[in-house]
MARLO-275856 format. One record per residue: residue in three letters; x, y, z of N, C-alpha, C in turn. Coordinates in steps of 0.001 Angstrom, whole numbers, padded with zeros to 6 digits, always signed. Layout:
BEGIN
ALAXYZXYZXYZ ...
***
This chain:
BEGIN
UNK+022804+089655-175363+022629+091110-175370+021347+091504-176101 UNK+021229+090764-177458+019574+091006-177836+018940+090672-177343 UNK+018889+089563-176299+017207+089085-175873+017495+090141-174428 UNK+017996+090985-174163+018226+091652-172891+017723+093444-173643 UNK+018182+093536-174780+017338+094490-175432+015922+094337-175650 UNK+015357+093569-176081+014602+093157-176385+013720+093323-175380 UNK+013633+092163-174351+013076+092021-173142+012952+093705-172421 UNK+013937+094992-172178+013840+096302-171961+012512+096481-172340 UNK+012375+096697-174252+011803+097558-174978+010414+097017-175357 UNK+010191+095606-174613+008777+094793-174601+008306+095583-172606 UNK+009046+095709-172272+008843+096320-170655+008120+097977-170652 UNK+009082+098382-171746+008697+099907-171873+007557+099598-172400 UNK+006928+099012-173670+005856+099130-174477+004789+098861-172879 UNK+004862+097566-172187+003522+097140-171465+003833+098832-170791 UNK+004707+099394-170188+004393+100612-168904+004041+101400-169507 UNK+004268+101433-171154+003101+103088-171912+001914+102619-171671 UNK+001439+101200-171741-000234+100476-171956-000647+100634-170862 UNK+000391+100811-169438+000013+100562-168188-000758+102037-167845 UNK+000291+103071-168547-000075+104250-168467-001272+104794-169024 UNK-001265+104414-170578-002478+105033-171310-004043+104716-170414 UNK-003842+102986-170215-004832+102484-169686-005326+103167-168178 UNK-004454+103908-167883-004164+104684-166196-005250+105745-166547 UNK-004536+106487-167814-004949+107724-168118-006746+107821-169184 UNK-006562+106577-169591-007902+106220-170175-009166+106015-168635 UNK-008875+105222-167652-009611+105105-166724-009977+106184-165856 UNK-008915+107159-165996-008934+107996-164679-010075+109090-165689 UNK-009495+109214-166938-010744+110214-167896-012229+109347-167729 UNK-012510+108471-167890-013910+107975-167887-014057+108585-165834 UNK-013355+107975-164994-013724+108329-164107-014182+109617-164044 UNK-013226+110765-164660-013794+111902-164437-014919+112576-164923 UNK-015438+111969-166552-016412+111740-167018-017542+111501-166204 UNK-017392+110282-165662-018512+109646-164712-018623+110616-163248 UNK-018114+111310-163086-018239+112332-161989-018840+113468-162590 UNK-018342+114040-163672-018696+115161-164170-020042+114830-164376 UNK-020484+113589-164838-022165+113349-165141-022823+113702-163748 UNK-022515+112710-163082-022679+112715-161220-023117+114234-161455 UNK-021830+114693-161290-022087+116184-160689-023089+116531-161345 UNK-023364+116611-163091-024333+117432-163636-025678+117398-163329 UNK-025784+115577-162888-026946+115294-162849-027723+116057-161109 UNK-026875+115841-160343-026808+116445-158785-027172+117878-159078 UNK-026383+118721-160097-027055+119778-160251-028075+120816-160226 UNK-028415+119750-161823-029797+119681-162046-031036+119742-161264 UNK-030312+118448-160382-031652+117706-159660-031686+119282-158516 UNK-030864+119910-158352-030976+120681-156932-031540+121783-157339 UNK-031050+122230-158979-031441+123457-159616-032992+123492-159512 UNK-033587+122089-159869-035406+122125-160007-036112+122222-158741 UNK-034999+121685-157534-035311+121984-156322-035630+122902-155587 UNK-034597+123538-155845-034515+125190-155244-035712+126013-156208 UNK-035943+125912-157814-037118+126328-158246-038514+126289-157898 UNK-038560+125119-157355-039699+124854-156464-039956+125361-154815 UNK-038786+125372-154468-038668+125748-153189-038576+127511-153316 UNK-038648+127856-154185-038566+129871-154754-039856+129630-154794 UNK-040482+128853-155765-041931+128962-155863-043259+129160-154672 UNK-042471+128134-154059-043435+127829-152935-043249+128038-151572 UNK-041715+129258-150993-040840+129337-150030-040328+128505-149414 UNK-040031+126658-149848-039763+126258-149420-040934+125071-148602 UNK-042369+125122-148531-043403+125105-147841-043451+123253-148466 UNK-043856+122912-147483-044637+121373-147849-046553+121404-147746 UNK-047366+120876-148200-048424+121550-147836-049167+119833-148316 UNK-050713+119744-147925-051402+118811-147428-052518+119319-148367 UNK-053519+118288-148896-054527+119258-149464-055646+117544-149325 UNK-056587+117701-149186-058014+116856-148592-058597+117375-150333 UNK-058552+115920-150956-059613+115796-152060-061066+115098-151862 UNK-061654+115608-151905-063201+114843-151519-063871+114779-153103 UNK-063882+114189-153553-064947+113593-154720-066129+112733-154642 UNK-067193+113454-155037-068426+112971-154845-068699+111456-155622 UNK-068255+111200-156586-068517+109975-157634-068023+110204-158535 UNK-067594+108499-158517-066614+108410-159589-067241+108259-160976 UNK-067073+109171-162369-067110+109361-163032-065712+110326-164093 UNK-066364+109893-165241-065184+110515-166677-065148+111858-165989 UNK-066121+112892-166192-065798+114393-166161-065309+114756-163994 UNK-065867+114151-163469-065016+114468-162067-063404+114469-162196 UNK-063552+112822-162559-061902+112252-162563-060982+113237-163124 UNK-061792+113597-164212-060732+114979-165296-060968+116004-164753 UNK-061768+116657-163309-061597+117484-162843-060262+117225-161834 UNK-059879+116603-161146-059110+116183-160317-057981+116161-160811 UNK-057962+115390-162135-056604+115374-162783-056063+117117-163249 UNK-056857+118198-163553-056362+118894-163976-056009+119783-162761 UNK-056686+119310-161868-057017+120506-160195-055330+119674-160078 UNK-055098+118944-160147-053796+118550-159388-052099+119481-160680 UNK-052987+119110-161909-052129+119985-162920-052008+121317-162640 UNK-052693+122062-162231-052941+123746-161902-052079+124351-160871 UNK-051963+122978-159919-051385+123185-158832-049942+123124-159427 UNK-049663+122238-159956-048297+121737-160712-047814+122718-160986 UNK-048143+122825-162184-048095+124700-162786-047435+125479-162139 UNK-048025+125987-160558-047800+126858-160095-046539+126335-158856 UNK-045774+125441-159052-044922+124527-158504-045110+123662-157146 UNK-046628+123733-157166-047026+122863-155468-047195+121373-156110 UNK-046608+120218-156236-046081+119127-156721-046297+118158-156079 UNK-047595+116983-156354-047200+115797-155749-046670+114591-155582 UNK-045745+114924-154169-044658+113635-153804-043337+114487-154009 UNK-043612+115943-154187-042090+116877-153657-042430+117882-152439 UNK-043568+118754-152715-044261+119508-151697-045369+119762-151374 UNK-045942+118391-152243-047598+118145-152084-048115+116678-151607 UNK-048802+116881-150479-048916+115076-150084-051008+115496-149972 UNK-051749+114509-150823-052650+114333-151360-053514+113443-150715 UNK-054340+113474-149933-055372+112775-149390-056607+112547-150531 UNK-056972+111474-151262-057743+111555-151587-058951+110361-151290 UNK-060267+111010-151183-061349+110085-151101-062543+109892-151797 UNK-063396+108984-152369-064506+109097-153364-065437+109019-152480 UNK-066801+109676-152687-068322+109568-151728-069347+108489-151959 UNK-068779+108150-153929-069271+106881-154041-070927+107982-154114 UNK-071358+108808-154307-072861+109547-154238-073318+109343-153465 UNK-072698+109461-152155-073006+109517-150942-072975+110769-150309 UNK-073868+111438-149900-073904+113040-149143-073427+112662-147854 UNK-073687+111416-147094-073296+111090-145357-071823+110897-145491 UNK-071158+110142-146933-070185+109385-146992-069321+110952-146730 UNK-070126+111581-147870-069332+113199-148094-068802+114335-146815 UNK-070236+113891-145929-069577+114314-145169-068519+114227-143855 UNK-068611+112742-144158-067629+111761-142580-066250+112198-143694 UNK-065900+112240-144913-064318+112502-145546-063887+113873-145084 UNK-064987+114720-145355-064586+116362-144746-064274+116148-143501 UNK-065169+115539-142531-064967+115934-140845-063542+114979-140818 UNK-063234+114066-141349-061513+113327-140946-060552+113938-141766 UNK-061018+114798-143091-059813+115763-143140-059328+117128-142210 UNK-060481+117473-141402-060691+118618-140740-059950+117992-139950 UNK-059850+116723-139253-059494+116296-137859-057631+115681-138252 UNK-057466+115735-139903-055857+115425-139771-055579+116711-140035 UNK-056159+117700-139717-055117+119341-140033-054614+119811-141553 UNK-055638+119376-142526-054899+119455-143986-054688+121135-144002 UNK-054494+121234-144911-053453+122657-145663-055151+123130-146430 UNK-055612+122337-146802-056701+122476-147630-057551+121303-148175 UNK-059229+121896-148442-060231+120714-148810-060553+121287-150238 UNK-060390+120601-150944-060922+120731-152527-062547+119638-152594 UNK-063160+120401-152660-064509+119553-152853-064644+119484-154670 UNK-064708+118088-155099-065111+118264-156276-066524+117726-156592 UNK-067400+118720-157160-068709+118087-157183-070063+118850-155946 UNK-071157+119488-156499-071675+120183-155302-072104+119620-153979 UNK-072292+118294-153640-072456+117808-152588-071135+117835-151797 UNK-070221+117433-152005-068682+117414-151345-068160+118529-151187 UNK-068475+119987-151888-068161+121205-151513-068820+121394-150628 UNK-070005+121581-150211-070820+121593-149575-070613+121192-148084 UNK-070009+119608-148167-069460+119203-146952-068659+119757-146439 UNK-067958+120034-147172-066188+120751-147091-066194+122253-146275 UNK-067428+122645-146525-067801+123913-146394-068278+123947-144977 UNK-069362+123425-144880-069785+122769-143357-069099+122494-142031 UNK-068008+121694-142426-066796+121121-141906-065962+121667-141679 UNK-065562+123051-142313-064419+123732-142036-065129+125375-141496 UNK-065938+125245-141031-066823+126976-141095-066664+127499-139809 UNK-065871+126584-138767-064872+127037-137633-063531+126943-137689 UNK-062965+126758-138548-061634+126398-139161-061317+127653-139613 UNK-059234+127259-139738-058967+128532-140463-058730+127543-141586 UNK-058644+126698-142369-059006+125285-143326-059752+125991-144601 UNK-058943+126735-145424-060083+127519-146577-060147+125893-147602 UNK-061194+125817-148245-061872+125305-149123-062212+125811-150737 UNK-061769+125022-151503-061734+125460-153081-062713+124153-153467 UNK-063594+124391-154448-064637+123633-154830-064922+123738-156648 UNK-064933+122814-157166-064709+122524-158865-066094+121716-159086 UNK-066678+121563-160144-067765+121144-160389-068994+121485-159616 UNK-069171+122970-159363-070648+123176-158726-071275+123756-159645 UNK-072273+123395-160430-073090+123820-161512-073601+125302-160925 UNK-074249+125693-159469-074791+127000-159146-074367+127182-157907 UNK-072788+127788-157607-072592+127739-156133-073692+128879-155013 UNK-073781+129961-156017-075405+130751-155553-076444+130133-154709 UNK-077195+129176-156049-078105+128054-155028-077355+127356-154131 UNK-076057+126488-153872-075816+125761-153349-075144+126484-151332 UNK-075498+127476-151661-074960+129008-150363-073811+128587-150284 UNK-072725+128475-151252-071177+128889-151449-071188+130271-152145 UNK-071767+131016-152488-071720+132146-153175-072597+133103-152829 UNK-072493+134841-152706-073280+135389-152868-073937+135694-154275 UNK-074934+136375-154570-075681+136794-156108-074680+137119-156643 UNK-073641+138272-155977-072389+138295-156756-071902+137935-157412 UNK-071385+136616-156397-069839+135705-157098-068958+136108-155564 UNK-069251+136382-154837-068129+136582-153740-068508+135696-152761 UNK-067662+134988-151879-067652+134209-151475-068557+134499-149958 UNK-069047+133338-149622-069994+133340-147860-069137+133224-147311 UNK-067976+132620-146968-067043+132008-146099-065770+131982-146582 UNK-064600+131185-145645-063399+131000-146146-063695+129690-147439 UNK-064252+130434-148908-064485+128871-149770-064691+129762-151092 UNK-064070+129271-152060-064245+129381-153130-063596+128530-155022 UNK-063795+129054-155784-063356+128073-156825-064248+128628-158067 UNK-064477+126824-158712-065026+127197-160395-066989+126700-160329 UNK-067330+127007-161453-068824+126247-161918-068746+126050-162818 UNK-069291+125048-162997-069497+123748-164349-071089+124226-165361 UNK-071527+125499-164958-072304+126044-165021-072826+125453-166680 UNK-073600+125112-166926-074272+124285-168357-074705+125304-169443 UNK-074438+125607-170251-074673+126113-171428-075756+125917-171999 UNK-077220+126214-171100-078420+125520-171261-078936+126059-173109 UNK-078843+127276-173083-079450+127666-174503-078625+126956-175891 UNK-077206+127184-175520-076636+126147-176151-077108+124730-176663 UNK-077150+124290-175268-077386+122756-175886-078875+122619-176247 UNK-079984+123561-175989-081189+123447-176326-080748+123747-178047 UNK-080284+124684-178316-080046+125232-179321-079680+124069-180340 UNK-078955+123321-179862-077845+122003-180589-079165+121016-180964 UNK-080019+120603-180136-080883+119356-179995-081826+119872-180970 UNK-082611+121525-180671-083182+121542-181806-082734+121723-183408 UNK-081512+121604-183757-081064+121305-185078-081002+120448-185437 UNK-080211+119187-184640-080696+117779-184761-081735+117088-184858 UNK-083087+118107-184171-084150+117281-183973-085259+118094-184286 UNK-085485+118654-186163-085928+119932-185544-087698+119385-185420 UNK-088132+117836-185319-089569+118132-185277-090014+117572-183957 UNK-089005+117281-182728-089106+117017-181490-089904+118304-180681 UNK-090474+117665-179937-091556+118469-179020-090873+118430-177591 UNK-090912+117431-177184-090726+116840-175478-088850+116657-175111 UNK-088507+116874-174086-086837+116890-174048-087519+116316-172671 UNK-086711+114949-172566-086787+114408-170777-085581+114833-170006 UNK-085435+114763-168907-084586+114896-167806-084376+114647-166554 UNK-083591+113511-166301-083610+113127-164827-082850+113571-164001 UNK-083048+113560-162853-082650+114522-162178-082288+114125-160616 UNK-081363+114045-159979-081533+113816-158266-081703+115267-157329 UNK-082901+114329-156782-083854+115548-155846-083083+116383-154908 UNK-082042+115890-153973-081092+116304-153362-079947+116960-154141 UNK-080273+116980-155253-078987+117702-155273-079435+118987-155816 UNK-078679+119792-155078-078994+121341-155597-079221+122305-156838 UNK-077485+121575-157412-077376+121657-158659-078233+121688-159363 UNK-079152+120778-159625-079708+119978-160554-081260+120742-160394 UNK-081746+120454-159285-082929+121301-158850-082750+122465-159659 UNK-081835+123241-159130-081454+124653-159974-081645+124867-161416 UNK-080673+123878-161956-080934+123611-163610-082118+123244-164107 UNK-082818+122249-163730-084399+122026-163960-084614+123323-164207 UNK-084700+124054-163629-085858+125051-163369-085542+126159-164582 UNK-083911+126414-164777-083572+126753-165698-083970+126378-167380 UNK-083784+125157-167243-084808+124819-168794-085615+124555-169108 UNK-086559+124615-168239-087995+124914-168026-088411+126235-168378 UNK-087485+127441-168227-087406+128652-168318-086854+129266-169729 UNK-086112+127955-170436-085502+128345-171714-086552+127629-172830 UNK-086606+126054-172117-086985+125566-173352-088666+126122-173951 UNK-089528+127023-174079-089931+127369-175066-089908+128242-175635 UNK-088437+128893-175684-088084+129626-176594-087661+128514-178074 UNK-087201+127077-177505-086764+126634-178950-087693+125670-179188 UNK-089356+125894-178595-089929+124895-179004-090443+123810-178185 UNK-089632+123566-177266-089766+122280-176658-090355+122136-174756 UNK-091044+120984-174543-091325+121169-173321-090474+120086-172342 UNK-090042+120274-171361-089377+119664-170508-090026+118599-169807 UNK-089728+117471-169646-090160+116490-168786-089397+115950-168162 UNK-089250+115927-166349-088787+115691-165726-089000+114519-164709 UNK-087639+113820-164660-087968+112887-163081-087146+112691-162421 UNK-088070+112535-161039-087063+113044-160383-086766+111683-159287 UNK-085570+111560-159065-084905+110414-158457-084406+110633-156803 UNK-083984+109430-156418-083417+109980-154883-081777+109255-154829 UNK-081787+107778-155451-080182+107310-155112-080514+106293-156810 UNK-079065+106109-157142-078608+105517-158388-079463+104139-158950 UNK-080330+103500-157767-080900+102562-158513-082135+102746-158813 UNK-082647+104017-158779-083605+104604-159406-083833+105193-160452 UNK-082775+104946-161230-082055+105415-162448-082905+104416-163568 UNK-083153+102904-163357-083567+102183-164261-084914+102444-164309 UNK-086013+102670-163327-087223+102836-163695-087448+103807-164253 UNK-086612+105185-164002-086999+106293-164700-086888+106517-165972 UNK-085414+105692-166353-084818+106159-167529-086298+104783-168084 UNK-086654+104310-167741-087243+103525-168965-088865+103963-169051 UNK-089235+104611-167811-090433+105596-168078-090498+106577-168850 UNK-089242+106689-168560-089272+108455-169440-089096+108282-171087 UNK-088211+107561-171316-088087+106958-172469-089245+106683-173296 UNK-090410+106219-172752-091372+105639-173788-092346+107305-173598 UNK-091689+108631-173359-092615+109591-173470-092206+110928-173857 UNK-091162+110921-174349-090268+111795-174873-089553+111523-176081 UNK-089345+112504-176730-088385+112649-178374-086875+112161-178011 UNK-086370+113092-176921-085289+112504-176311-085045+112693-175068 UNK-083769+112539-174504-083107+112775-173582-082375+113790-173058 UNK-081511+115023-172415-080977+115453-171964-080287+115201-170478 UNK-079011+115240-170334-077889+115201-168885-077891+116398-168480 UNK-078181+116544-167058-077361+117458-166588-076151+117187-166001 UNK-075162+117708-164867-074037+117259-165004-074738+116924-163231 UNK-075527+115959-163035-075883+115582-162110-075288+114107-162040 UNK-074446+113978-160804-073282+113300-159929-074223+111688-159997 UNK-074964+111752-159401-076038+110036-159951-076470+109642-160698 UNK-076900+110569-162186-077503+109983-162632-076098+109935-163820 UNK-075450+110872-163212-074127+110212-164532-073358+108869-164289 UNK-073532+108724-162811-072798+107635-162200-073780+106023-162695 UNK-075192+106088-163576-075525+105072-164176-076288+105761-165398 UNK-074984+106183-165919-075239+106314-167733-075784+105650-168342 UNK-074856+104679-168308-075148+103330-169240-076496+102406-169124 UNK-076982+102827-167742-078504+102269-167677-079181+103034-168123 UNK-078972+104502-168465-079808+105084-168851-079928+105241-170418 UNK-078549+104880-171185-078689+104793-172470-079310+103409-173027 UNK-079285+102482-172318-079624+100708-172763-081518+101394-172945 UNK-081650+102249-171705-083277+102216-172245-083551+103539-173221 UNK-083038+104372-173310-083281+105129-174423-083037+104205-176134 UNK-082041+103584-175716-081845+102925-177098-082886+101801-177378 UNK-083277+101445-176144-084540+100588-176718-085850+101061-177170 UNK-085883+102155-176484-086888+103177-177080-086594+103866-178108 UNK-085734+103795-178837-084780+104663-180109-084667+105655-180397 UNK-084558+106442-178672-084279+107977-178663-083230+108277-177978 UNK-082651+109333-178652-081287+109651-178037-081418+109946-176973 UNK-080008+109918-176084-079171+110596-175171-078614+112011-175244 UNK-078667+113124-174791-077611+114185-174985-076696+114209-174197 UNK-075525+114501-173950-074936+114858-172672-074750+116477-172343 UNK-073857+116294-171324-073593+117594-170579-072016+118033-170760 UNK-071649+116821-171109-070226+117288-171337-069304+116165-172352 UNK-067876+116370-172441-067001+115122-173310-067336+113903-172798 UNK-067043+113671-171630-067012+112138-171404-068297+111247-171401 UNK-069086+112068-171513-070559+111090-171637-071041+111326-172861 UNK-070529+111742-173877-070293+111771-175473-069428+110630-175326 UNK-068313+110812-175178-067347+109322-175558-067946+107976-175090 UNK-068942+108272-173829-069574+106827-173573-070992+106669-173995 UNK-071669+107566-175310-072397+107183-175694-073824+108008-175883 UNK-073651+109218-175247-074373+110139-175452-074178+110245-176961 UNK-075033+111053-177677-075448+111405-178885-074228+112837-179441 UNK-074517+113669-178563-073863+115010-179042-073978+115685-177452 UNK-072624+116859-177244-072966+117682-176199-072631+118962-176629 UNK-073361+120533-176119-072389+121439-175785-071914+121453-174808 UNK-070728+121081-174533-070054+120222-173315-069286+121541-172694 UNK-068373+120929-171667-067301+121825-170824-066129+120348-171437 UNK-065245+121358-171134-063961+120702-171135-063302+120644-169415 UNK-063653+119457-168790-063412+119277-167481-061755+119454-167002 UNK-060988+119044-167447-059657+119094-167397-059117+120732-167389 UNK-059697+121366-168435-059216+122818-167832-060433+122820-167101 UNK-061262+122877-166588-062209+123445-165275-061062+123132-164069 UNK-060704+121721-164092-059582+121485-163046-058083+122412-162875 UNK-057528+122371-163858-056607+123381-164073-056818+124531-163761 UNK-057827+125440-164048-058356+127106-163432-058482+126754-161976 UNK-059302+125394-161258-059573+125546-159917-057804+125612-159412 UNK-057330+124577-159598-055614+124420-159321-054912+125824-159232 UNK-055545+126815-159956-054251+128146-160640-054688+128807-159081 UNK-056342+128423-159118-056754+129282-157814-056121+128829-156453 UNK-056064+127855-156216-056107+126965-155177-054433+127399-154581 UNK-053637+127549-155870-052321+127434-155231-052141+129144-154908 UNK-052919+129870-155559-052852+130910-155071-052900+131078-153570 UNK-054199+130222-153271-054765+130405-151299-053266+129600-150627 UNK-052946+129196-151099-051798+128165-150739-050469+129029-149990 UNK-050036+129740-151219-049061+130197-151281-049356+131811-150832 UNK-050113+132229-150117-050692+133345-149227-051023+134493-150025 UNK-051192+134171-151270-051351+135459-152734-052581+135925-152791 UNK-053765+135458-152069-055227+135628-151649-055588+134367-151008 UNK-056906+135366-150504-057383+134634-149285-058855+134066-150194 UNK-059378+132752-149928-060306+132288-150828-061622+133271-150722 UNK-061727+133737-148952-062840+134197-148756-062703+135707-149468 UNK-061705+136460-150326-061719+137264-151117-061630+137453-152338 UNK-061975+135984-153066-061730+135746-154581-063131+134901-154855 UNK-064277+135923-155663-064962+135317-156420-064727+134090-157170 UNK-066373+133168-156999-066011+132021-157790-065883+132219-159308 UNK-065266+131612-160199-065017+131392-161194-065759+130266-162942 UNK-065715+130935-163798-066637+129888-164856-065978+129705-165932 UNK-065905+128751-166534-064952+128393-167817-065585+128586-168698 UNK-064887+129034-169844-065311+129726-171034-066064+129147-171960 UNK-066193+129426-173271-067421+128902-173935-067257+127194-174111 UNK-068373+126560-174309-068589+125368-174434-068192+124990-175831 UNK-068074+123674-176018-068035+123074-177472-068582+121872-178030 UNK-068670+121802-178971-069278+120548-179863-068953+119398-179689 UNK-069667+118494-179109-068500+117330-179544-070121+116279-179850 UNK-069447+114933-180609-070642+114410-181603-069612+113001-181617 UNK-071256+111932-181125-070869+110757-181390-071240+110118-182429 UNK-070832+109818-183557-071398+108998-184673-071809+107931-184471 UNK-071493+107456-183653-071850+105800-183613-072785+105832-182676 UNK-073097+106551-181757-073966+106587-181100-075097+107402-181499 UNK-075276+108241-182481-075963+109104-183416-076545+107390-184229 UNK-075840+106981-184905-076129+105658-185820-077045+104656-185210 UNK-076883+104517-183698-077310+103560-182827-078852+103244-182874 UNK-079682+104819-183371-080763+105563-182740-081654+106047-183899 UNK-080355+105790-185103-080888+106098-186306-081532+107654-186748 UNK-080523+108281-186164-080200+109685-186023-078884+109797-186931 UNK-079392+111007-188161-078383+111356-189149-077864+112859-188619 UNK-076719+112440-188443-075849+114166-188663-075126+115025-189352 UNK-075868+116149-189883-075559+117188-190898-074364+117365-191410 UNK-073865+117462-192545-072437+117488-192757-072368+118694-192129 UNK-072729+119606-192017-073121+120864-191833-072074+121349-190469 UNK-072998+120093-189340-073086+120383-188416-071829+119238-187758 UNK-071386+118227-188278-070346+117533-188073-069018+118510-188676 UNK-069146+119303-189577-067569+119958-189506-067435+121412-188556 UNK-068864+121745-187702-068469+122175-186580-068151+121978-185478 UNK-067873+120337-185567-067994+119843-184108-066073+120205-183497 UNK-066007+120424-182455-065181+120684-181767-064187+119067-181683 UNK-065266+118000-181693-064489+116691-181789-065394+115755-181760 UNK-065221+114808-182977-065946+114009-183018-065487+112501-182969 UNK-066301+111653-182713-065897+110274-181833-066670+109299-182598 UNK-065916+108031-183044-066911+107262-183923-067093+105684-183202 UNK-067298+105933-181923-066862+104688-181197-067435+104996-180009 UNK-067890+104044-179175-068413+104139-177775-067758+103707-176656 UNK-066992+104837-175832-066089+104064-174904-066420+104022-173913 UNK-066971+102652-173196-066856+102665-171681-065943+102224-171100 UNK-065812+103275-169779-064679+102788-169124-065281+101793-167686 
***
């Protein structure tokens, strides 16, 4: 009779364990659903936000970049952020063609005519030769065009004297802070006479700017010397001519001759005169000091615009081009050191950012 009690009340104990363990599994299950579900939620909630944003729309956009360089690349990266922003997303409702020209104007323009011919949503030219194409290429199109890095879209006939657009095309300028950076070089340098500058002949930009600090620099003193180039491997004779006849150097934000920096600093440094740049990234690789642009928001403002034409909120051919706000300091020490160039305490705790290292990428 006890081992028959017994044996009962060992039966009951396993069917509570059978139970708890029932009721323990079936709670994690529901747990594990309830996540499910939350996560399904979620995922649909950011969906539908995007799809409010953008009505639902999938859209195509043709990147043409003239050469690969630091300040393009960070135009691109932020042109794609701007867009973000405004919820046009790529790999949810943004599919991204992109191509480099390599500083090629022919290359520039065979990428425009095969984006024209896959039907994109839109051509972002970054850089004034590739806007340019873009522009060309689409000027029987209903294909509007947004363009980032054109130092003078005026000269380049994307712009009227205005700021209002020739065509279905518009965007930002990288426009150079010429008095600025004249301003900067003569503090650094105040018993320099001669400022060199190379320059590619084809490109508009640049032509333009020449002429511009030619027009400034003797207000601070100094006379301009220029040369002028046609493709990137003309970069070494100049930079080492010019070098043995000038105090220093100055960049413009010209697409070739940034695309062989580094040949152009090996001969300034052998001549033991600085580099200036035009902007951050050719400070971080070795320029001396810039009053620079900050390329990444230049990209971001083109993006804010871009998704505007996108999303039918204006039409490009009714939105003046656009210019990013004041420039800033930025200062390489080590490349200041290189050249045997001292910088002012003065003038190092105004720098916007300073870099004690030379980075090439």
């Amino acid at each position: 009779m006890k081992k028959k009690v017994v044996a009962m009340m060992m039966a009951a104990v396993m069917a509570c364990s059978l139970m708890a363990c029932g009721s323990t599994n079936d709670a994690a299950d529901t747990t594990a659903n309830e996540t499910e579900e939350t996560d399904a939620t979620e995922e649909a909630e950011a969906t539908d936000a995007t799809d409010a944003a953008t009505d639902g729309k999938q859209y195509t956009i043709g990147i043409s970049q003239f050469a690969e360089h630091g300040s393009l690349d960070n135009c691109r990266e932020g042109f794609l952020q701007g867009l973000a922003d405004a919820g046009i997303v790529e790999g949810e409702n943004l599919t991204v063609i992109y191509d480099n020209a390599q500083a090629d104007t022919g290359t520039a323009s065979t990428i425009a005519e095969n984006y024209v011919s896959q039907g994109v949503d839109m051509i972002c030219g970054i850089a004034t030769p590739s806007a340019m194409a873009a522009y060309n290429s689409c000027m029987n199109t209903d294909i509007p065009v947004i363009y980032t890095a054109v130092s003078d879209p005026v000269e380049a006939g994307l712009a009227n004297e205005d700021g209002t657009p020739v065509g279905n095309i518009t965007g930002t300028s990288d426009a150079l802070a010429i008095n600025a950076q004249l301003e900067m070089i003569r503090e650094m340098l105040p018993d320099a006479k001669t400022i060199g500058i190379i320059y590619t002949t084809s490109e508009t930009n640049s032509v333009s700017t020449i002429a511009s600090y030619k027009e400034a620099a003797p207000d601070y003193g100094f006379e301009i010397v220029e040369s002028g180039i046609n493709v990137v491997a003309d970069v070494e004779m100049a930079a080492k001519d010019l070098a043995g006849k000038v105090d220093c150097i100055t960049n413009l934000t010209d697409n070739t001759v940034v695309s062989a920096l580094q040949t152009e600093l090996a001969a300034a440094k052998d001549a033991g005169i600085p580099v200036f740049g035009s902007e951050v990234e050719q400070v971080k690789a070795g320029c001396v000091a810039s009053m620079g642009l900050e390329y990444v928001e230049l990209g971001k403002q083109t993006g804010a615009m871009a998704a505007k034409v996108l999303k039918g909120e204006a039409k490009a051919s009714e939105m003046n081009f656009e210019v990013i706000s004041e420039p800033s300091l930025y200062i390489n020490t080590k490349a200041a050191a290189d050249v045997n160039l001292t910088i002012s305490d003065d003038m190092a705790g105004r720098a916007y950012q300073t870099f004690d290292e030379i980075t090439v990428e």
